[in-house]
N, C-alpha and C positions, 0 to 999 in steps of 0.2 A: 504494500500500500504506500509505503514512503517514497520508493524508488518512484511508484506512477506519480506520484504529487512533485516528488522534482522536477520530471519531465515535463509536467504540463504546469511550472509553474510560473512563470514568465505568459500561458493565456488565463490562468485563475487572476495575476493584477490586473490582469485590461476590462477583466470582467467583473469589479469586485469594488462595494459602495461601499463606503465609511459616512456616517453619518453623527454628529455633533451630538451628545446628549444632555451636556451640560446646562444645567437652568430650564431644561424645559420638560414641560408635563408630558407622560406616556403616549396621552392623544394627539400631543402636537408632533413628538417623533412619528407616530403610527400617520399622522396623517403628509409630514414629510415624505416618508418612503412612497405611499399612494400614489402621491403626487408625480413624484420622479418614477417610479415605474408607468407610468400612465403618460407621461412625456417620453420612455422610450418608446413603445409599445408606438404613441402615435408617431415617432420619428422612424422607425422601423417599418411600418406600415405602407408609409409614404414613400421610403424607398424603396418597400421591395413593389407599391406599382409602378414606379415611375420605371422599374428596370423592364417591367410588365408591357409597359405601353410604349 
């Protein structure tokens, strides 16, 4: 398991949030994250039709 996580470890940074928790309430992190996956999700979307069309 260590050896596979070396190897792919250099594509786990490119894909991988850190998010700030300091000073803020549960639901404000929980709605942070929402948010930013909900912005890739539509940045992702858009390109994969743009590669579509």
């Amino acid at each position: 398991m260590k050896e596979l996580f070396e190897e792919r470890r250099e594509i786990y940074s490119l894909h991988n949030s850190r998010v700030e928790t300091d000073h803020l309430e549960a639901e404000e992190v929980a709605n942070y994250i929402v948010d930013t996956l909900k912005l890739g999700w539509d940045l992702y979307s858009k390109k994969k039709v743009y590669r579509l069309g």
